[in-house]
TORKOLMI-822606 format. One record per residue (C-alpha): x, y, z. Coordinates in Angstrom, 3 decimals. Layout:
N
[atom [X; Y; Z]]
...
//
This chain:
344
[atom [-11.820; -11.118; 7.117]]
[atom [-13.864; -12.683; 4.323]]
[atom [-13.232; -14.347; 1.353]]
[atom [-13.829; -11.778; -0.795]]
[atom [-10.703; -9.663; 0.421]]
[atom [-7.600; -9.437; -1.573]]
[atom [-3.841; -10.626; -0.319]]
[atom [-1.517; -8.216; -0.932]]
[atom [2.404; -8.208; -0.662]]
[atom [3.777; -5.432; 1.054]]
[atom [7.626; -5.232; 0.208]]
[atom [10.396; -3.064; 1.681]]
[atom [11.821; -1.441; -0.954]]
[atom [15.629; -0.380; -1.739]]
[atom [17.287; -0.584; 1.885]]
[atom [18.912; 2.694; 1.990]]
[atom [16.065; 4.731; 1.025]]
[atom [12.438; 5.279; 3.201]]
[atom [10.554; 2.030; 2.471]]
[atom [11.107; 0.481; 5.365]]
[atom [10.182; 3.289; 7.354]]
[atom [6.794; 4.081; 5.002]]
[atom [6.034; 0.603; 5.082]]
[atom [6.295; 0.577; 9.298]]
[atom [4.034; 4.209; 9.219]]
[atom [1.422; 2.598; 6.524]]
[atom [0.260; -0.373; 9.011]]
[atom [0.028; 2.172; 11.870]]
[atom [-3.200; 2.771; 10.512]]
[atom [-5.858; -0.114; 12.199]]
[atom [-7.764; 0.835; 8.910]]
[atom [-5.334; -0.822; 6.770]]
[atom [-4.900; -3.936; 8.369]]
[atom [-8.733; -4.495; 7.845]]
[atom [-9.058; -3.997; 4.406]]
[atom [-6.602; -6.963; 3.496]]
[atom [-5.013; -9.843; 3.663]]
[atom [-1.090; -8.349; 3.855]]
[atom [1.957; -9.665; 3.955]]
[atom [5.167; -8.199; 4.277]]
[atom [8.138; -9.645; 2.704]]
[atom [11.527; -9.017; 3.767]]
[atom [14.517; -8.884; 5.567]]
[atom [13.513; -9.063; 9.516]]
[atom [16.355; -6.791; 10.376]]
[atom [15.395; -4.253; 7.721]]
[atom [12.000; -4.246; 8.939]]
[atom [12.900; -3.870; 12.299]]
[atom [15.032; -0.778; 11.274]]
[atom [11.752; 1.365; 9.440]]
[atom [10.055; 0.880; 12.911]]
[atom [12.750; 2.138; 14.725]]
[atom [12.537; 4.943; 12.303]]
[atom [9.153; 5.554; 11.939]]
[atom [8.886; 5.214; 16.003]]
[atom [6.226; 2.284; 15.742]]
[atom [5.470; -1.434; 16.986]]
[atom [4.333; -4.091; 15.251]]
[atom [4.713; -7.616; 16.328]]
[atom [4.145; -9.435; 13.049]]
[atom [3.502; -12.875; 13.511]]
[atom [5.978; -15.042; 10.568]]
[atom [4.862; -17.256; 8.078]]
[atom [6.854; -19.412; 5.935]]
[atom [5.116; -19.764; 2.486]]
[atom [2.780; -17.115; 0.489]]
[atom [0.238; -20.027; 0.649]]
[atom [-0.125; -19.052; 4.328]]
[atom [-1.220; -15.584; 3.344]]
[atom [-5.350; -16.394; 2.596]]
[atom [-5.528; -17.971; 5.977]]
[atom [-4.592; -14.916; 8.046]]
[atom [-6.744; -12.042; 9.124]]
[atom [-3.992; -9.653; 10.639]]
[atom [-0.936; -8.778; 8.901]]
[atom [2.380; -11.201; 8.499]]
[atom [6.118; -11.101; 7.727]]
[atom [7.486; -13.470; 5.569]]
[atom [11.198; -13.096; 5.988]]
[atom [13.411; -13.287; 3.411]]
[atom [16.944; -13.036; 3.996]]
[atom [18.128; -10.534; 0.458]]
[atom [21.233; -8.684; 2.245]]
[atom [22.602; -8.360; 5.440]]
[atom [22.844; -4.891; 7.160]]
[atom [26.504; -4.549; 6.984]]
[atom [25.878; -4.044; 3.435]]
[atom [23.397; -1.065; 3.861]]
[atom [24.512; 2.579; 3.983]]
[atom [21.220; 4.777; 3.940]]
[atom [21.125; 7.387; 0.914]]
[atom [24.501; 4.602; -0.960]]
[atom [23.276; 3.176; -4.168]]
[atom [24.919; -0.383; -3.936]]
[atom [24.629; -3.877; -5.937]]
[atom [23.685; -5.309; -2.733]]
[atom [20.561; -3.087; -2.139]]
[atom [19.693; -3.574; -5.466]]
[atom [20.115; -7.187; -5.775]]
[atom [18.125; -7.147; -2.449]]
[atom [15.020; -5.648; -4.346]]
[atom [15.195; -7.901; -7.067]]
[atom [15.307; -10.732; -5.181]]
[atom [12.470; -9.841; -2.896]]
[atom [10.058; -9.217; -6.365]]
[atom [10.866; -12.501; -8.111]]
[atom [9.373; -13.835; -4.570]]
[atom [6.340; -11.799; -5.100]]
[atom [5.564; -12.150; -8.689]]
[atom [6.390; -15.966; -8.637]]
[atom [3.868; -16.455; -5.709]]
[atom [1.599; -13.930; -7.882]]
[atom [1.782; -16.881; -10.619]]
[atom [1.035; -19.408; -7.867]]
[atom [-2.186; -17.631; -6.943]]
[atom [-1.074; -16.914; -3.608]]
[atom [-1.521; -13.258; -3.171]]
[atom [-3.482; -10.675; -5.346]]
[atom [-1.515; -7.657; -5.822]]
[atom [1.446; -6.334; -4.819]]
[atom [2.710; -3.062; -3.366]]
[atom [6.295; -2.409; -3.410]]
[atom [8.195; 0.432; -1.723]]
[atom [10.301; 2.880; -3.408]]
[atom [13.155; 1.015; -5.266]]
[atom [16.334; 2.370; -6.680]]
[atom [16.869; 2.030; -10.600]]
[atom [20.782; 2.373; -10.628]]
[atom [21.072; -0.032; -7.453]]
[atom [19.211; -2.593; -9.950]]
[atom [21.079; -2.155; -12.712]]
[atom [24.198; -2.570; -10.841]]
[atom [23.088; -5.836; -9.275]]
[atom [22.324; -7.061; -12.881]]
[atom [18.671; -5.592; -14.061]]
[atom [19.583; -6.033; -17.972]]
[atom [15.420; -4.095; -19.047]]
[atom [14.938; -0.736; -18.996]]
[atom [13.283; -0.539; -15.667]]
[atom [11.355; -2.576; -13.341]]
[atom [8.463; -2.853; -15.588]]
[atom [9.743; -4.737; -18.355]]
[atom [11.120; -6.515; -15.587]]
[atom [7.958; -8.082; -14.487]]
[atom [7.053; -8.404; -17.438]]
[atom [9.890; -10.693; -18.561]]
[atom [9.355; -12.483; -15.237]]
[atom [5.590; -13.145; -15.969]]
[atom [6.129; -14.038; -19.431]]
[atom [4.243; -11.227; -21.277]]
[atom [5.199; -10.393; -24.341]]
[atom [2.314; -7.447; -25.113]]
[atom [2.746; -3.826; -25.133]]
[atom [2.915; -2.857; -21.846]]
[atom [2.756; 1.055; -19.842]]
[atom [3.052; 2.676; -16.227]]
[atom [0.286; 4.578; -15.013]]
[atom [0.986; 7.719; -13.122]]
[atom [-2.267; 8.301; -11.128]]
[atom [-3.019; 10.753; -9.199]]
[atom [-6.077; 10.499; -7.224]]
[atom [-8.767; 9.606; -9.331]]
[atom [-6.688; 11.298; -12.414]]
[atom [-4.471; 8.508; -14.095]]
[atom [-2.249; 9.169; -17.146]]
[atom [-0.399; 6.315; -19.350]]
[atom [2.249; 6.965; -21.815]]
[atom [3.426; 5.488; -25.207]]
[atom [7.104; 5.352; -24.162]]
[atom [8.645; 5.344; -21.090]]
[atom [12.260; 5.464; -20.078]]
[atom [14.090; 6.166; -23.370]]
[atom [16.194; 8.999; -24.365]]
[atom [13.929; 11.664; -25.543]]
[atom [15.544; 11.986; -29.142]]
[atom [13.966; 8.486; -29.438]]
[atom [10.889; 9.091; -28.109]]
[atom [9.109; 10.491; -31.640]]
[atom [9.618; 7.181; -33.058]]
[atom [7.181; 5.550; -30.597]]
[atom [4.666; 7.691; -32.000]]
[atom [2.620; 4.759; -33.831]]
[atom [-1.015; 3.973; -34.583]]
[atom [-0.430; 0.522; -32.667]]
[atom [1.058; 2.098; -29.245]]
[atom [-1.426; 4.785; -29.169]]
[atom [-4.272; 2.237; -29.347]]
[atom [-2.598; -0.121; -26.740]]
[atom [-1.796; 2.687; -24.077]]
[atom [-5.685; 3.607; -24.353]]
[atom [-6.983; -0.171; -24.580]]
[atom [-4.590; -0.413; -21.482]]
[atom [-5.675; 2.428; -19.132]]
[atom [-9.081; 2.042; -19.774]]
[atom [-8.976; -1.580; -18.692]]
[atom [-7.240; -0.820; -15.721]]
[atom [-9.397; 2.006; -14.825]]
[atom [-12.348; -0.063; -14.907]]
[atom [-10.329; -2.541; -13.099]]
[atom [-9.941; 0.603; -10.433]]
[atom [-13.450; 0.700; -10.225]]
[atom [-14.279; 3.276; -12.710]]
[atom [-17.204; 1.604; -14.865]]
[atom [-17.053; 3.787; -17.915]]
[atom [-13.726; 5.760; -18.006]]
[atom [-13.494; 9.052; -19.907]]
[atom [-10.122; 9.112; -21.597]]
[atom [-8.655; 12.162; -23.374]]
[atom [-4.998; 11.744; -25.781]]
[atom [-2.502; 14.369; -25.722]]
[atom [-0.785; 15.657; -29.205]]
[atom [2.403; 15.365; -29.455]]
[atom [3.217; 19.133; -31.425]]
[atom [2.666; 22.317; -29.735]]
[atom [-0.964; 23.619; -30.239]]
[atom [-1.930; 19.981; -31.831]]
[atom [0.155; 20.686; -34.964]]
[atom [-1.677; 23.588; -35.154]]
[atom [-3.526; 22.023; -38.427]]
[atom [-0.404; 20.467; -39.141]]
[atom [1.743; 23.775; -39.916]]
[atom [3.739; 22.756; -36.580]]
[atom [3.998; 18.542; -37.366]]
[atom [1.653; 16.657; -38.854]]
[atom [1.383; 13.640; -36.268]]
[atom [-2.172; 14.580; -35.262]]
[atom [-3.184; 14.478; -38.767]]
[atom [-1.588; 11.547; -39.606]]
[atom [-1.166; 9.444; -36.680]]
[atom [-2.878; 10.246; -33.450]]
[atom [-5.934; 11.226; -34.762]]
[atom [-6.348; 7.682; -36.806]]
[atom [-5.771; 5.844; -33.322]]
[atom [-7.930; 7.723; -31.390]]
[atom [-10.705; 6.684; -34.161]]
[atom [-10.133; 3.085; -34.245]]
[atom [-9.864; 3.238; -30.041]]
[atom [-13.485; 4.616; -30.533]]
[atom [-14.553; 2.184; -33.442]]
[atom [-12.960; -0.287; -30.948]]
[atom [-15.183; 0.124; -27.857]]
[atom [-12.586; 2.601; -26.094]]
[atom [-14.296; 5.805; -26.278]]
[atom [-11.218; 8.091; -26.243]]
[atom [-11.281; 12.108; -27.372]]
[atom [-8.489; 14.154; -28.617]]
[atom [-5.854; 15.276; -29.594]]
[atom [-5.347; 18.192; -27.203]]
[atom [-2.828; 20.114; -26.690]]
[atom [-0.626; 19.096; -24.185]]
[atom [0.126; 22.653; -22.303]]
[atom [-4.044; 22.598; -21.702]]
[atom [-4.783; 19.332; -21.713]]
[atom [-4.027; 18.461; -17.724]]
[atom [-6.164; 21.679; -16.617]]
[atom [-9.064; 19.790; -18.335]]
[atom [-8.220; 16.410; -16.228]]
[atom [-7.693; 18.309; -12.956]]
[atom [-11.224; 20.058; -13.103]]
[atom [-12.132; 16.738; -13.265]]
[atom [-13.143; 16.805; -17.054]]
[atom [-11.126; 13.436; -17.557]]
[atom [-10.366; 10.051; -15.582]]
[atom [-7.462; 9.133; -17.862]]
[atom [-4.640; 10.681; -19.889]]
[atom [-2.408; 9.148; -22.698]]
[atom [0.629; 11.079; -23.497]]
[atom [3.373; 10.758; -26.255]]
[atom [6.119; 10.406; -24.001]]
[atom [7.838; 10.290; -20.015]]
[atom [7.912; 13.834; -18.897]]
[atom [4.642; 15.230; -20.855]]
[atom [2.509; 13.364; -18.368]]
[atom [5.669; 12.938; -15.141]]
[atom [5.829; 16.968; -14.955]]
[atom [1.787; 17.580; -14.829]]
[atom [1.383; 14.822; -12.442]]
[atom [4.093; 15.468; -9.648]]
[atom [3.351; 19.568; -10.039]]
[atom [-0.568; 18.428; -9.201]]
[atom [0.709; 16.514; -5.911]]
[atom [3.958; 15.086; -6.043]]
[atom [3.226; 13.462; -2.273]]
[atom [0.448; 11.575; -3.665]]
[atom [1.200; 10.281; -7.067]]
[atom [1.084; 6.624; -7.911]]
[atom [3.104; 4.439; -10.662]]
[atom [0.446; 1.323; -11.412]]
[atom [2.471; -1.181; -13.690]]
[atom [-0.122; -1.725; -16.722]]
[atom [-0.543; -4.614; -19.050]]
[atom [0.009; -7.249; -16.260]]
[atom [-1.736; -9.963; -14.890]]
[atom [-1.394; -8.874; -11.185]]
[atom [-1.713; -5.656; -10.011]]
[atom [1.193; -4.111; -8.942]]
[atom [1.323; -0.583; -7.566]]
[atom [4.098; 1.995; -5.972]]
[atom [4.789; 5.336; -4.294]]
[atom [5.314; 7.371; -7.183]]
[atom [8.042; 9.822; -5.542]]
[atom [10.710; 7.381; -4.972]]
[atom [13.652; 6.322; -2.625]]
[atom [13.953; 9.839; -0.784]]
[atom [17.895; 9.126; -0.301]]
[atom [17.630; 13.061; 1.192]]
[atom [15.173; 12.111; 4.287]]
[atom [16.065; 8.308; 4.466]]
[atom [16.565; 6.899; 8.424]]
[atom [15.753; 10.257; 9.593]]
[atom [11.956; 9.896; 10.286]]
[atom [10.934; 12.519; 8.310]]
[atom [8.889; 10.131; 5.410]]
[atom [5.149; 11.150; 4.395]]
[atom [3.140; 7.909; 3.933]]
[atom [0.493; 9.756; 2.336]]
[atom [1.681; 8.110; -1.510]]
[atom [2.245; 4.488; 0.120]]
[atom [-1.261; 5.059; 1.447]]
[atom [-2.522; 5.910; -1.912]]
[atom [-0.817; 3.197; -3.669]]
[atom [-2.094; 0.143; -1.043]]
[atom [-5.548; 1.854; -1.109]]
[atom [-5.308; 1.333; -5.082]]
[atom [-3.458; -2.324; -4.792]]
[atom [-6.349; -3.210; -2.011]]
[atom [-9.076; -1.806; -5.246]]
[atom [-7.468; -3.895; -8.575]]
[atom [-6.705; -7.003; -5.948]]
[atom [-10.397; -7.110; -4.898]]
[atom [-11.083; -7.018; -8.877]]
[atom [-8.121; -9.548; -9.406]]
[atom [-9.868; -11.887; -6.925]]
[atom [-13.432; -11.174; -8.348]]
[atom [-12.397; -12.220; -11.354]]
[atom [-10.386; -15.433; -10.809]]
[atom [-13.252; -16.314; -8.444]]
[atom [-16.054; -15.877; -10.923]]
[atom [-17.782; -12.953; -9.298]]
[atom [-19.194; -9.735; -10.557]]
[atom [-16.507; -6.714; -9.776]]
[atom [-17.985; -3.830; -8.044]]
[atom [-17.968; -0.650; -9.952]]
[atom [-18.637; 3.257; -9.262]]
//
């Protein structure tokens, strides 16, 4: 290990759903524990139990502090105890396995804030389990956000492979989503996912916008937000120093970015971007929480309640999200440590 290599908290995700088990599966690989500091953080019993899923050993030595984390150079558990197992049916939304999650991220984030650890991966969590343990925000984002402090605009990133796509709202109803269609959230979902890109490693990021109406308003005889909205953002983005390009039509647009035409796409709303993402490779998606001060990164497919303690999870998205986590951590620590970042 050198000094140069991020820390990164693994966490084990809702308890009735696959994290466990994905997180047991992802350090099978002797490739991953070299290309990080990592530590997991959880309950010991739960982590026993994705082992004994996943059908693999690892004797993780304990620490007691995230300020042990820089001096390690194989990966450690920090246990935390969130719930007990008696309070754990797999594929059971509950308060407990909710509250367990929450609990386990405050950890995280506050030793984020310390300095202790560079990014964090989290496994799948469970929205409803969270709200019914108390999660008053809209979703986990806004969550760490409140946490950390930040009161900018911020956006999840859907990424898959070296396609990512941000969005200008998130998880609202979608009669509300049209009135998120400003000047000011267009510019800040393209300011944000060209940062992060570069953060990613991606020196000069080619990012395209999506319209909003079908065929781009076709001239604004099908809705004029092109005219009189998107196409104004886009221009100051560019006047700006954020080279973006559109709008395009949004039933052509992802055909472009998958021939590799694009590195980053901003849509007008959740399922524009969600559906073109997950059809392209649902196993392999990533959700990277933008507009933070730590990188934090997740499986994009979620809990799996269907497959959960059966031994049936594909680690291929966990894989994708640490290998993304290791990249913005490495860029994290650059920074704070006054080095150049390494860029493609």
């Amino acid at each position: 290990m050198t000094d140069q290599q991020p820390s990164i908290a693994l966490t084990l995700g809702d308890p009735a759903g696959i994290g466990a088990e994905l997180v047991a599966r992802l350090l099978d690989d002797p490739a991953v524990a070299d290309s990080a500091r990592i530590v997991v953080v959880g309950d010991p019993w739960l982590w026993q139990e994705g082992q004994r899923v996943a059908g693999t050993h690892h004797a993780l030595s304990e620490i007691t502090d995230f300020a042990q984390v820089r001096g390690t150079d194989r990966p450690v558990l920090l246990p935390v105890e969130s719930v007990s197992a008696d309070a754990v049916t797999y594929a059971k939304v509950s308060p407990a396995g909710g509250a367990s999650v929450l609990n386990v991220l405050k950890l995280c984030l506050t030793a984020a804030q310390a300095g202790h650890i560079d990014s964090i991966c989290f496994a799948p969590l469970n929205k409803l389990a969270m709200k019914q343990a108390g999660l008053t925000q809209e979703d986990e984002l806004h969550f760490f956000a409140d946490h950390l402090g930040i009161e900018e605009n911020v956006c999840e990133f859907n990424t898959l492979g070296n396609l990512w796509t941000s969005r200008i709202s998130s998880h609202v109803p979608f009669k509300d989503a049209p009135r998120f269609v400003t000047r000011e959230r267009i510019k800040s979902a393209t300011r944000l996912i060209y940062d992060s890109l570069q953060a990613a490693g991606i020196s000069a990021p080619r990012i395209a916008v999506a319209a909003l109406n079908p065929h781009a308003g076709e001239g604004g005889t099908c809705g004029r937000e092109e005219i009189d909205v998107i196409a104004p953002a886009i221009q100051e983005c560019v006047e700006a120093g954020y080279p973006a390009q559109g709008p395009f039509p949004a039933d052509t647009i992802f055909l472009r970015a998958r021939d590799g035409e694009f590195d980053g796409v901003v849509t007008m709303y959740h399922d524009q971007g969600q559906i073109a993402v997950k059809l392209l490779g649902f196993a392999r998606g990533v959700t990277v929480q933008g507009g933070l001060p730590i990188p934090i990164t997740t499986p994009a497919h979620g809990t799996a309640y269907d497959i959960a303690g059966q031994g049936k999870a594909n680690v291929g998205a966990m894989r994708h999200a640490f290998d993304i986590a290791c990249r913005m951590g490495t860029s994290h620590l650059a920074h704070h440590q006054g080095r150049p970042m390494a860029r493609e």
